[in-house]
N, C-alpha and C positions, 0 to 999 in steps of 0.2 A: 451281095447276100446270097447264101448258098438255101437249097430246100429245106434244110436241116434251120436255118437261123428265125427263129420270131422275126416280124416285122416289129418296129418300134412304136411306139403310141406316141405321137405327136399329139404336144398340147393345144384345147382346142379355147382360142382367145375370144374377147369382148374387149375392142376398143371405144369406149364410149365418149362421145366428143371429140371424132375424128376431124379435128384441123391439122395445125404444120407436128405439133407435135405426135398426136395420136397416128395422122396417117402414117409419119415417118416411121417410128415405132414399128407399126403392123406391119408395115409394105416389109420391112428387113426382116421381121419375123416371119414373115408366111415366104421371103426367098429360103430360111434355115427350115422351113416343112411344117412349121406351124400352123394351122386350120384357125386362120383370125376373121373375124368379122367387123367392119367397121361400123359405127354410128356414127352420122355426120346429115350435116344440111345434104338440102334436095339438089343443089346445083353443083355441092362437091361429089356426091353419090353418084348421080346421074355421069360424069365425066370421069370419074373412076371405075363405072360400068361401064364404058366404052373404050378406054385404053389404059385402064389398070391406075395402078399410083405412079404415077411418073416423078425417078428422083433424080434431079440435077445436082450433080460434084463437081467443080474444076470444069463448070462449062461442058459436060458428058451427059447426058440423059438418055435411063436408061428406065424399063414400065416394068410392073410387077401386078397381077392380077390378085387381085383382092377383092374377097364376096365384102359389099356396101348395102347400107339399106339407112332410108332416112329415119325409122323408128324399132324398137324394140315387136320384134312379133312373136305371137302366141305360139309354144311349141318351137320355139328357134332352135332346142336342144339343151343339153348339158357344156357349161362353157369350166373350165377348170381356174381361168382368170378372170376376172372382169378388170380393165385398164381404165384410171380414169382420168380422164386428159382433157376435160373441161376447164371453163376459165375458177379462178380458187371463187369466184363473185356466183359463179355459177353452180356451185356445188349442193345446197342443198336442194336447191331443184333437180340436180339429176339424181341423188340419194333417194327421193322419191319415183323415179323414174325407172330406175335399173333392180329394182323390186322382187320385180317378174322373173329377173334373170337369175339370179342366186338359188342354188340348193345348197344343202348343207355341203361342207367340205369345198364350194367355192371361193378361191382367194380373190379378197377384192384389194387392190394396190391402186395407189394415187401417183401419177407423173406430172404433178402440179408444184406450178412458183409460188413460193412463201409458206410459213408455217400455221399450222392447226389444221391443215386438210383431215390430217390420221385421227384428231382427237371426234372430228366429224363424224366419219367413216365410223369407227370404233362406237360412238355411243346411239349412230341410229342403225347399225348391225351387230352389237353385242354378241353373237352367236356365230359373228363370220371370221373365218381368220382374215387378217388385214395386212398389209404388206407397205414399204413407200418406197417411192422411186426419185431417182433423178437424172435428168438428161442434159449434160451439160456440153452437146453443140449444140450450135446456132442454127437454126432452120426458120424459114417462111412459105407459107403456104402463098404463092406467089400469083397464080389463079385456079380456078377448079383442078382438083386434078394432078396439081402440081407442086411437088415438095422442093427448093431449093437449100442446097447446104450450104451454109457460111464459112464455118470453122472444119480447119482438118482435125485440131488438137480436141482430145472431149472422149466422153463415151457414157457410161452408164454405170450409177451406184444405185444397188436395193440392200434394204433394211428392215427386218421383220419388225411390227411393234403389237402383233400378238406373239406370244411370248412360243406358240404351239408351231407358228408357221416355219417351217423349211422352205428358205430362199432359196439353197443350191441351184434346184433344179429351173429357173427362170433365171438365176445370174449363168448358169452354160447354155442356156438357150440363146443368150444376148451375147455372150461369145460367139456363138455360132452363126449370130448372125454377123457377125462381123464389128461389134461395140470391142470397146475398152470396157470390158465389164469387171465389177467390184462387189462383192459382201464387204456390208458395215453393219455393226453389233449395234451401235447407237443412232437408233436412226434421228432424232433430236439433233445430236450433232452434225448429220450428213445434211438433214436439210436446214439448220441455222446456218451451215457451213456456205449450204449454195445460194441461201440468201443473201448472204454477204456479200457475194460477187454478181447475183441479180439487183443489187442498189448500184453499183458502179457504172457510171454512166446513163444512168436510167429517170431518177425523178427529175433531174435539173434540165437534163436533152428536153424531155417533153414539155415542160413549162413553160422554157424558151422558145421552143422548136427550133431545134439546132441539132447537129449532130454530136453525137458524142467526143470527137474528135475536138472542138470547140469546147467543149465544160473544160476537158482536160490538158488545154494549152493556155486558158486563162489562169492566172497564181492563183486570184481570189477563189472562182470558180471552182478550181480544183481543192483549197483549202477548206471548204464546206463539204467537199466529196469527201475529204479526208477526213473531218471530225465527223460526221454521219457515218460514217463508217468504225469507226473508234467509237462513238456510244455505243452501234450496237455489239461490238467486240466485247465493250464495257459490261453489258446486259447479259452475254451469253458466260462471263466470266461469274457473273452476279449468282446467276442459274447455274453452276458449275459444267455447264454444258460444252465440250473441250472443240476447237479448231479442230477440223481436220481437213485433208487435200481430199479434191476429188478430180477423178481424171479428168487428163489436161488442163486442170485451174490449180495450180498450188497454195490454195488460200492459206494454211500457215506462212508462208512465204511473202503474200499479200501486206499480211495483218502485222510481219515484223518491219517490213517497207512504210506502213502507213507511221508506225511508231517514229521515225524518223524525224527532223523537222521538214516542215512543209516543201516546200524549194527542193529541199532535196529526195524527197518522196516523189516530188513530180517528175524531176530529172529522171530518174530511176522507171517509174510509172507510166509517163506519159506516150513515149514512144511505142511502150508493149501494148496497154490496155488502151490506150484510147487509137493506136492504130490499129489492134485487132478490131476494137468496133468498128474502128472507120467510119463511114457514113452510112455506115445501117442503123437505121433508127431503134431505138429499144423500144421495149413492151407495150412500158405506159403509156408511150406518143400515139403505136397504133390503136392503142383503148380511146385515146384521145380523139386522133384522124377520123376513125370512124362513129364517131358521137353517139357511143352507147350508153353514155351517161352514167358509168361505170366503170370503174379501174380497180388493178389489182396491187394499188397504193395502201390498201388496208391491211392485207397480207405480209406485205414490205416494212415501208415504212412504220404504218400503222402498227404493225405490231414490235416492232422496237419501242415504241413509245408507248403502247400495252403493258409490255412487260419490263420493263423503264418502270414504272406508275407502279408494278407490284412490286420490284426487287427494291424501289428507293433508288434507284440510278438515274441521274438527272438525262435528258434526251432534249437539247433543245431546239438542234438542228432537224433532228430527224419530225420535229414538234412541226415548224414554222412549213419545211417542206411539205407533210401528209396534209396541214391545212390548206395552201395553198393548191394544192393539187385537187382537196377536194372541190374549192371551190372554182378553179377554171374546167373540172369534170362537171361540175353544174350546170356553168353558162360559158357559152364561146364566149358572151362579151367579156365573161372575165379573164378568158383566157387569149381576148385582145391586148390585154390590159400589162401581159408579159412577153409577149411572141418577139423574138428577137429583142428584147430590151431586157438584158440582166442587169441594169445599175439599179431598176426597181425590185429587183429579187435580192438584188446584191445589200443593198437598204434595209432591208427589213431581215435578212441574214441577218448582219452586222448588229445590230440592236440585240437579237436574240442571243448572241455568245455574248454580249457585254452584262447582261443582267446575271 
């Protein structure tokens, strides 16, 4: 930059509900020059103040210093984003929380799994622009401090759904940090899009506890992945709400595969999808593992069979799974009751597509 050139205004962030997603997020934004601040637990803060975000790729770990703080503070400044990367269970609680932080002309965007976060967002800040995000590599927050990356393939889709907001400028920021970044017009369909591919692998591993690899080398097993998934293709068809790809998951691609007959969907399926999971556990398992008494089955599942119930499109599989899930998120005993033993999920499947 010569003395003649402006310096650039670097957008200055709010990651709120810094876990694996939020921290990853900030840490690749504040390496592109971004001014992010994270929100996160005291023992993730605390070890992100002491050697930054530490993000593991291909076994490489490499730290990024990022300003942490466990709560939202008075006078924190003018934030031009607020990110929010909370659990979707946990959302209206932070809604009331992140309050403080908004002035007018602040964008608040959601990088949360499953749909209705935006219509949240939207009716308890009616005056804010609203933005939606999705992230679709794999990461875990592995211990304090430390992000690991699963997937190479993936990157970043945002979606205005105030009608005023300009994305541009936050989809070249995620370029620059180095995303597979995308503008989508519809953000309805971006995130129905990446629900579809957060159900795959996901409610059946946790009920069982099994890895996903397992759902999708069993025929039966896989056949209930594949009509849960065709209801809610069904639902979004219902809604007129269209498939689209998002980087690295080519869900139209998915959705023609699933149409197949079963056997042969899996042939097709099983080696890609169930060996990119591998034996990394999905979502719900660790909502599960760590007994918060809460899952983001409601978001998923749940809401296929929501809106199943309004369009009139039957949902039976996706019916049998959200209650079962809710009920072993209740009681471990009930989630005694399925833990490696699919003949009894497989049981009460079976009865449900027969009616």
């Amino acid at each position: 930059m010569t003395d003649r050139e402006p310096a650039i205004r670097q957008p200055n962030v709010l990651v709120f509900g810094a876990g694996a997603v939020g921290s990853f997020l900030g840490a690749r934004l504040a390496q592109a020059g971004a001014n992010v601040t994270l929100l996160g637990r005291p023992q993730h803060v605390a070890a992100v103040g002491r050697e930054g975000v530490r993000l593991q790729v291909a076994g490489s770990t490499t730290s990024q210093a990022v300003k942490a703080a466990p709560e939202l503070a008075a006078g924190q400044g003018r934030f031009d984003y607020v990110l929010l990367t909370v659990k979707s269970y946990d959302t209206q609680e932070a809604l009331e929380q992140l309050y403080p932080a908004l002035l007018p002309g602040t964008v608040v965007g959601t990088f949360q799994n499953g749909v209705g976060n935006e219509e949240l967002i939207a009716q308890a800040y009616p005056d804010q622009p609203v933005l939606s995000g999705t992230l679709t590599l794999a990461v875990t927050l592995d211990e304090p401090g430390l992000v690991v990356q699963h997937s190479r393939r993936g990157g970043v889709g945002i979606a205005p759904v105030s009608p005023e907001v300009n994305v541009g400028p936050l989809v070249r920021k995620m370029a620059e940090a180095g995303f597979a970044s995308r503008r989508y017009s519809n953000f309805r369909s971006m995130k129905w899009s990446k629900l579809l591919g957060n159900m795959l692998g996901n409610v059946q591993s946790a009920i069982l506890d099994v890895p996903p690899t397992q759902v999708f080398a069993d025929p039966e097993l896989f056949r209930y992945e594949r009509l849960a998934f065709r209801e809610a293709a069904a639902v979004m068809d219902r809604m007129r709400i269209p498939v689209t790809a998002l980087p690295g998951i080519p869900v139209p691609t998915v959705r023609r595969i699933m149409g197949l007959p079963s056997l042969l969907a899996q042939l097709f399926l099983e080696p890609r999808i169930g060996g990119a999971r591998g034996n990394k556990m999905p979502s719900l398992w660790w909502d599960l593992r760590r007994g918060k008494g809460r899952t983001e089955v409601r978001v998923l599942n749940g809401a296929v069979v929501d809106a199943g119930a309004r369009a009139s499109v039957p949902t039976p599989v996706n019916s049998v799974l959200w209650a079962i899930m809710e009920q072993v998120t209740a009681s471990a005993t009930e989630w005694e009751r399925y833990r490696r033993q699919p003949a009894k999920l497989k049981t009460l499947l079976r009865t449900a597509t027969r009616l």
